[in-house]
C-alpha positions in Angstrom: 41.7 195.8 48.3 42.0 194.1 45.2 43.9 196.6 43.4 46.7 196.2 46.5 46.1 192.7 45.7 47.2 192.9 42.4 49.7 195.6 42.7 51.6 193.4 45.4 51.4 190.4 43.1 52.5 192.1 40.1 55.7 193.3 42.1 56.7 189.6 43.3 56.4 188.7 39.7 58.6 191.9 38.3 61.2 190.6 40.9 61.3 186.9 40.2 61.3 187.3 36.9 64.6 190.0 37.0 66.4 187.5 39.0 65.4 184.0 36.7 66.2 186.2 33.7 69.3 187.2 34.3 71.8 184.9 32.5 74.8 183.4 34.8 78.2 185.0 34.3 81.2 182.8 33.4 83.5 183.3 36.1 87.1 183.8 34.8 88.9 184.0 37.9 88.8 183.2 41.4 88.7 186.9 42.3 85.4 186.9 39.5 83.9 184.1 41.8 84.4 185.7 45.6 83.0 189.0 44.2 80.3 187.7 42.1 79.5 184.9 44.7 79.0 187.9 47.4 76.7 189.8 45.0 75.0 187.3 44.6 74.1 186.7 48.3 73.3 190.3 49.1 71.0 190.0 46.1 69.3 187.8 47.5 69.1 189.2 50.7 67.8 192.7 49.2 64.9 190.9 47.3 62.7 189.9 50.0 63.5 193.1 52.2 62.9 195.1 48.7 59.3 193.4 48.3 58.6 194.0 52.1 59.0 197.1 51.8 57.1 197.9 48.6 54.4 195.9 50.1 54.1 198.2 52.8 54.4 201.1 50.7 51.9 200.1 48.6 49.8 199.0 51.3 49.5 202.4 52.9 49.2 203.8 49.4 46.0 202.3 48.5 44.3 201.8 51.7 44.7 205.7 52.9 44.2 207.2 49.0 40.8 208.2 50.4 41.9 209.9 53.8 40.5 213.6 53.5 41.2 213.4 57.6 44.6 212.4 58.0 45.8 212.2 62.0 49.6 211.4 62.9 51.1 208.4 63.9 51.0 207.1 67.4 54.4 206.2 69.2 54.7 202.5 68.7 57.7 201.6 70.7 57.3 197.4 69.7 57.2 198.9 66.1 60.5 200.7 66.7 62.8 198.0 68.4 61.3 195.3 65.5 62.4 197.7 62.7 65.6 198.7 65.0 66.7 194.8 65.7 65.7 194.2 62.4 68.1 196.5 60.5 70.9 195.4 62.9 70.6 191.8 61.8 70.6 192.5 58.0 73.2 194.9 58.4 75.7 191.6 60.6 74.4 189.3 57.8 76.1 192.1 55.2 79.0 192.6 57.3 79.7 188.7 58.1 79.1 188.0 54.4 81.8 191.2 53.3 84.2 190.2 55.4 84.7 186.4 54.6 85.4 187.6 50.8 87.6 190.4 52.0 89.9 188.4 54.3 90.1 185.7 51.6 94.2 185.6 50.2 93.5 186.3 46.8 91.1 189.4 47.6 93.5 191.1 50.1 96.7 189.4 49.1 99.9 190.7 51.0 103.1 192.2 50.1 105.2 189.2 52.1 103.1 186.2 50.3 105.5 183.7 48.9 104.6 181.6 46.1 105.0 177.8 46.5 106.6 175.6 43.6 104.9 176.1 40.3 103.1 179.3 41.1 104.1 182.3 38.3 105.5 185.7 40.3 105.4 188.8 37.7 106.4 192.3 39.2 104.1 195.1 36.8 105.9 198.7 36.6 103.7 201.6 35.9 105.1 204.5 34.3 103.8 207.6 32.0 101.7 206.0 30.1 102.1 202.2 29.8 103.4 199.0 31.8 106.3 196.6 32.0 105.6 192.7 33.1 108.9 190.9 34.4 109.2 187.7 34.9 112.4 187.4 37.1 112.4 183.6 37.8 112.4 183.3 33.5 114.6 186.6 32.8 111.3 187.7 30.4 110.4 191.3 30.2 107.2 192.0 28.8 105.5 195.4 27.4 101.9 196.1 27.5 100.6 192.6 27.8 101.8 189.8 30.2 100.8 186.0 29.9 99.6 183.7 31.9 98.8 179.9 32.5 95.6 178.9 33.8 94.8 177.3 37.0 97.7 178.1 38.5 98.0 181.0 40.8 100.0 184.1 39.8 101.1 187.3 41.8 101.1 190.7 40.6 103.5 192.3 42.2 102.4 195.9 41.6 104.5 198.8 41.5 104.9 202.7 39.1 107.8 204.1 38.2 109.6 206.7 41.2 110.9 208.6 38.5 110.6 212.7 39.2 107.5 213.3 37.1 106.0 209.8 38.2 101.8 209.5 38.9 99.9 207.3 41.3 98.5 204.3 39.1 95.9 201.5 39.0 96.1 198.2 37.8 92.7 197.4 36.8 91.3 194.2 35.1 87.6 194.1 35.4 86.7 190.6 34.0 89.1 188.6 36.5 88.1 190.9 39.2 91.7 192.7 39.5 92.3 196.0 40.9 95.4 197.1 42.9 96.5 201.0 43.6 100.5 200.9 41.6 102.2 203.5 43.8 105.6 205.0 43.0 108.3 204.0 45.2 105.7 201.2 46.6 104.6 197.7 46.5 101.1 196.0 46.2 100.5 192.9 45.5 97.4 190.9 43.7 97.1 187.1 44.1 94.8 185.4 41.1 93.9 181.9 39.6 92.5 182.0 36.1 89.9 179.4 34.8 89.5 180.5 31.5 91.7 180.8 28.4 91.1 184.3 26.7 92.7 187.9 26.5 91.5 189.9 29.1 91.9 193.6 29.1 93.2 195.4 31.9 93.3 199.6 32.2 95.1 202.5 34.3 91.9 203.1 36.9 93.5 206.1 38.1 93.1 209.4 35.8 97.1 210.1 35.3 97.6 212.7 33.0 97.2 213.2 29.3 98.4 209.8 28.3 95.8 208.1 30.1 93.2 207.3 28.0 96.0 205.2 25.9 97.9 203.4 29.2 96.4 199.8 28.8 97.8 196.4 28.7 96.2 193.1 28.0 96.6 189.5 29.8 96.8 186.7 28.1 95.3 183.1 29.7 96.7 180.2 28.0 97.2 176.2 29.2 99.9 175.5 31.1 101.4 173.4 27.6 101.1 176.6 26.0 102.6 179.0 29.1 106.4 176.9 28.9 106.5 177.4 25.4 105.8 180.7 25.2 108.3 180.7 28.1 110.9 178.7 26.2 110.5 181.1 22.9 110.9 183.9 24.5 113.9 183.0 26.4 115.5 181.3 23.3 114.7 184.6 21.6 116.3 186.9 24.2 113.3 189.5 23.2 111.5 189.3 26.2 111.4 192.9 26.5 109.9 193.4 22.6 106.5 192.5 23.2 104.8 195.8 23.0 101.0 196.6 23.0 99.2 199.8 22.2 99.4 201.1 25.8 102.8 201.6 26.0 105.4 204.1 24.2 108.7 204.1 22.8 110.3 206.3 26.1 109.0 203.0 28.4 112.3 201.3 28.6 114.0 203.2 30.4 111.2 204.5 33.0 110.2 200.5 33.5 113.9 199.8 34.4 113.6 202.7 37.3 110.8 201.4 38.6 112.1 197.6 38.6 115.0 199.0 40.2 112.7 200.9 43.1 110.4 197.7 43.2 113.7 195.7 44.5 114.8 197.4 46.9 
């Protein structure tokens, strides 16, 4: 008895000390807060039903180790409906808790959102193997790397070239919590608010040839001072389009301008 003591002690402690230890995450985005914010809960939902369980286990462990006799279990119908009503209730908690993040606006934007006043819209086009970003409301047209102001929301409006050899996409950028399917011929949109100032990579997340492993792009998070002057330079420039990154190629023009084309009508 006092080795299950001990043993069930000695668990507790493993598990409070993995979840004090673990260091908080910055939280870049709003999208990096709904989906960390919902980890969070279900982790703390699976801890005491993980130590409840490995209690029992444990329990029945130990105190049977000895049993040269074993005899099978009894029907225990109370038993049953506890553990049935039980795994119903954890599974609503799960459900009710999944489906307030996935209904939020910036998790499940739509294609018909409009942005108010202020709000940045930028239209990506996938193509074989890199991305365009264009700005319409500034006439800017960005290769492999779009930026962005901070605290202010910004739609993706995400769509790949319909070009004859064109590939299903995806628009992936793990540390803000993006990731949208860019289909050709179709539009998807992503809805985000950015807290932090950084560079933030972003990847293809679907596996679209040989060219793959180089179709990349980066975002870059700057204050809103620093947004309309990168605005204003690159309009007074007329080199919006010149920006290019190392996941894009020299053949991009002209399959970015079919997919803008496709993405407007």
């Amino acid at each position: 008895m006092e080795r299950t003591r001990t043993a069930l002690i000695l668990t507790f402690c493993i598990g409070l000390l993995a979840v004090v230890a673990e260091p908080v995450a910055a939280q870049n985005s709003i999208n990096d807060r709904l989906i960390g914010n919902l980890n969070d809960v279900l982790l703390y939902a699976a801890i005491p039903i993980t130590l409840l369980t490995q209690a029992v286990l444990f329990y029945a462990i130990f105190k049977f180790r000895n049993n040269d006799d074993p005899k099978p279990t009894q029907e225990n119908r109370r038993l049953e409906i506890t553990w049935t009503v039980a795994t119903a209730i954890v599974l609503l908690f799960v459900g009710f808790a999944s489906y307030q993040v996935m209904a939020d606006p910036f998790i499940t934007a739509q294609e018909n959102d409009v942005p108010d006043e202020g709000d940045v819209e930028i239209h990506v086009v996938a193509y074989n193997y890199g991305w365009d970003f264009v700005y319409q409301d500034e006439d800017i047209e960005t290769t492999g790397e779009a930026t962005i102001p901070t605290d202010t929301q910004v739609y993706f409006r995400i769509t790949a070239d319909a070009g004859q050899n064109s590939y299903i996409h995806g628009f992936h950028v793990p540390d803000l919590g993006l990731k949208q399917d860019a289909n050709p011929g179709a539009m998807n949109t992503v809805k985000t608010e950015v807290y932090e100032e950084g560079e933030y990579q972003g990847y293809c997340s679907k596996y679209c040839g040989v060219g793959h492993s180089n179709m990349y792009f980066t975002i870059n998070a700057v204050s809103e001072d620093e947004y309309q002057q990168w605005v204003q330079e690159q309009q007074s420039s007329g080199e919006g389009g010149g920006n290019e990154s190392g996941g894009s190629n020299a053949s991009g023009s002209g399959n970015a301008s079919a997919g803008n084309e496709s993405a407007g009508q």
